[in-house]
Residue, then its C-alpha position, 0 to 999 in steps of 0.5 A: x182403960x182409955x178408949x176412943x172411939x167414934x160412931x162411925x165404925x163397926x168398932x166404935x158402935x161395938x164398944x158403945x153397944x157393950x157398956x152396961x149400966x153402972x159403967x162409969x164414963x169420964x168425958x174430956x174435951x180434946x181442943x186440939x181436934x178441929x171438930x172438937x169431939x167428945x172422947x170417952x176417957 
């Protein structure tokens, strides 16, 4: 599954809430943002 997600919504800090430990996270750079943020993939 892929997710992205930010901060700033009730959404994003409910996905961010819900990972427990031993959830394993990929982290990719997306260049093509402007603000260049952080995805979880």
């Amino acid at each position: 599954m892929h997710y992205h997600f930010t901060k700033e919504t009730d959404e994003g800090m409910k996905l961010l809430e819900s990972l427990v430990p031993g959830t394993e996270l990929k982290l990719k750079r997306e260049p093509e943002n402007k603000h260049d943020q952080w995805a979880i993939a």
